[in-house]
SEMI-921297 format. One record per residue (C-alpha): x, y, z; residue in three letters. Coordinates in pm, whole numbers, plus 50000, padded with zeros to 5 digits. Layout:
XYZala...
***
This chain:
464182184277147unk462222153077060unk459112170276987unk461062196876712unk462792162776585unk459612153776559unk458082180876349unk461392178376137unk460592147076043unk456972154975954unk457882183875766unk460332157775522unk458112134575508unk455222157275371unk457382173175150unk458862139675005unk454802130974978unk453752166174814unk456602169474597unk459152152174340unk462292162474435unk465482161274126unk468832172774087unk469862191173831unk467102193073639unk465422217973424unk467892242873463unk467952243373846unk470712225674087unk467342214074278unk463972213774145unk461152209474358unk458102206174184unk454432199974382unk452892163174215unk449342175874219unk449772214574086unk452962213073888unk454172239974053unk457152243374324unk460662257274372unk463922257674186unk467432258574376unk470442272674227unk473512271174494unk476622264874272unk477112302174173unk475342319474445unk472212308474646unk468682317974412unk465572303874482unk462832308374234unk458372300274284unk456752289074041unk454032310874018unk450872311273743unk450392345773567unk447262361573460unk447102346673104unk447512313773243unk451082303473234unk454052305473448unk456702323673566unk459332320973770unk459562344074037unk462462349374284unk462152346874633unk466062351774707unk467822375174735unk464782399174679unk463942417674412unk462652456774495unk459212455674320unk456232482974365unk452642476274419unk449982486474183unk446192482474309unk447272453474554unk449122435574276unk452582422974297unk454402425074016unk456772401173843unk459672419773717unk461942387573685unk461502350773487unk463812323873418unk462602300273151unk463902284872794unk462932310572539unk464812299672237unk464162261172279unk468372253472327unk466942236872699unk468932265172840unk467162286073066unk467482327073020unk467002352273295unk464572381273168unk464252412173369unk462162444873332unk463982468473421unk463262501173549unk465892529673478unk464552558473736unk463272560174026unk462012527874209unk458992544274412unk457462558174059unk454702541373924unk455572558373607unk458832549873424unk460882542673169unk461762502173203unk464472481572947unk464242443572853unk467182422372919unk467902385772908unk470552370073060unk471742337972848unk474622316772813unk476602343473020unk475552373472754unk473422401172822unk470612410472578unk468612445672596unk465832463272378unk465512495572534unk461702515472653unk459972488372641unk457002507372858unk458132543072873unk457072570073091unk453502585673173unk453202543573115unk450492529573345unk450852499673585unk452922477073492unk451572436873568unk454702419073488unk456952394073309unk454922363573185unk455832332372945unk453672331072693unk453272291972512unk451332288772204unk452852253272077unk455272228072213unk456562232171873unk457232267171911unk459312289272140unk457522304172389unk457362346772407unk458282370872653unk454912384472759unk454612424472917unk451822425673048unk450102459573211unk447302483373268unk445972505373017unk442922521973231unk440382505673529unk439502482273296unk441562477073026unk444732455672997unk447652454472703unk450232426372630unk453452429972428unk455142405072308unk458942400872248unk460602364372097unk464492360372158unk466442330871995unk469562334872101unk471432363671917unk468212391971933unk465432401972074unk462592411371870unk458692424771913unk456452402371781unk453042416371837unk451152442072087unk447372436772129unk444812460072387unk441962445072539unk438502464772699unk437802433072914unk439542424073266unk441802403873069unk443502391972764unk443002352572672unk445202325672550unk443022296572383unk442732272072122unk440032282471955unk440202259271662unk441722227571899unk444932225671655unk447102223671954unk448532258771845unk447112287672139unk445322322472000unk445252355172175unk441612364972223unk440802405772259unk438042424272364unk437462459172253unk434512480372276unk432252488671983unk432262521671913unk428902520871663unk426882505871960unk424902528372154unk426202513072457unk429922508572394unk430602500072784unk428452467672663unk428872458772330unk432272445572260unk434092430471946unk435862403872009unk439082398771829unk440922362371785unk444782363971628unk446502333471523unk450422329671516unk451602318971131unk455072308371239unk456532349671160unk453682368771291unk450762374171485unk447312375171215unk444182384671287unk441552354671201unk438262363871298unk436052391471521unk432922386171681unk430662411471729unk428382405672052unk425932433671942unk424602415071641unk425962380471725unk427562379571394unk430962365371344unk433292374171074unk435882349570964unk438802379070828unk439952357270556unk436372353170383unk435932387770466unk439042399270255unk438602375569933unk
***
């Protein structure tokens, strides 16, 4: 008995060392969050017990992911998918719950899946989101481009071995809306400041079909958000190292 007390202790004591512990905080009854990685749990208890990780995504942010009760998810090329994330989409510091859902059968990899979002007790949906013959799906992410501006509901998913696609849908409170798609040939699809305004771009790679090695010649593709849509800004051709700024290119 002394030597589990023992380990009991330990195990509080490292945790009260690893991680800031707060009630009621950011939308959770608990919130344990890790002092070196930012990331951690969140408890919710009062309405039913949910525990949610927070987890990074591929594009860099993060998402919260439930651990209880369990969500039935399917694996695609040894890659768990996130098909739930609670986070403050509309900047009211009111968390939503967002869910992809899928409307047939839970062991297909192809399906039809609807958006909802949980807030403030009412349920928002845009239906076929990714509809079938669709290929794997990645996941839910949360998308930040500003502090100053609210963050987007990121679908994220395969489109072939190596090429990835990421919708994006905005919410503020009474709708949800798509606010841009974009397709990239490269592993991935990147979120940077190019331009180090403190505003994020997404960054695409697609091949260039007038090379006469496509598979290595890319164009690279940079979009900036204006505040109503997603622009494209610039494109980079790594064939002839020649970048073209689109809005010189258009007057």
């Amino acid at each position: 008995m002394k030597i589990i007390a023992l380990i009991l202790l330990s195990l509080i004591i490292l945790t009260l060392t690893v991680y800031d512990i707060k009630l009621n905080s950011d939308g959770y009854d608990i919130l344990l969050r890790n002092r070196f990685t930012k990331l951690g749990f969140g408890i919710d208890y009062k309405d039913g017990l949910q525990i949610w990780h927070f987890a990074r995504t591929v594009h860099g942010g993060r998402a919260e992911k439930p651990l209880y009760p369990s969500v039935i998810e399917f694996v695609s090329d040894n890659l768990q998918p996130v098909r739930v994330i609670k986070a403050d989409f509309n900047s009211d510091r009111i968390q939503e719950i967002v869910t992809l859902k899928q409307k047939d059968d839970e062991k297909l990899q192809c399906a039809d899946y609807d958006l909802e979002i949980v807030s403030k007790g009412k349920t928002f949906l845009i239906k076929d989101v990714i509809m079938g013959e669709s290929p794997a799906i990645r996941g839910l992410e949360k998308i930040t481009i500003s502090p100053k501006i609210s963050p987007f509901i990121g679908v994220s998913y395969h489109c072939g071995m190596h090429s990835w696609g990421l919708d994006l849908y905005s919410f503020n409170g009474k709708q949800i809306k798509e606010a841009g798609t974009f397709g990239s040939d490269a592993p991935s699809i990147q979120l940077k400041d190019v331009d180090n305004d403190g505003v994020n771009e997404i960054i695409e790679e697609g091949r260039d079909w007038d090379s006469d090695n496509s598979i290595k010649d890319s164009i690279i593709y940079t979009h900036k958000y204006n505040g109503n849509e997603w622009e494209l800004i610039s494109k980079y051709e790594t064939r002839t190292k020649k970048y073209i700024p689109i809005s010189k290119q258009n007057n």
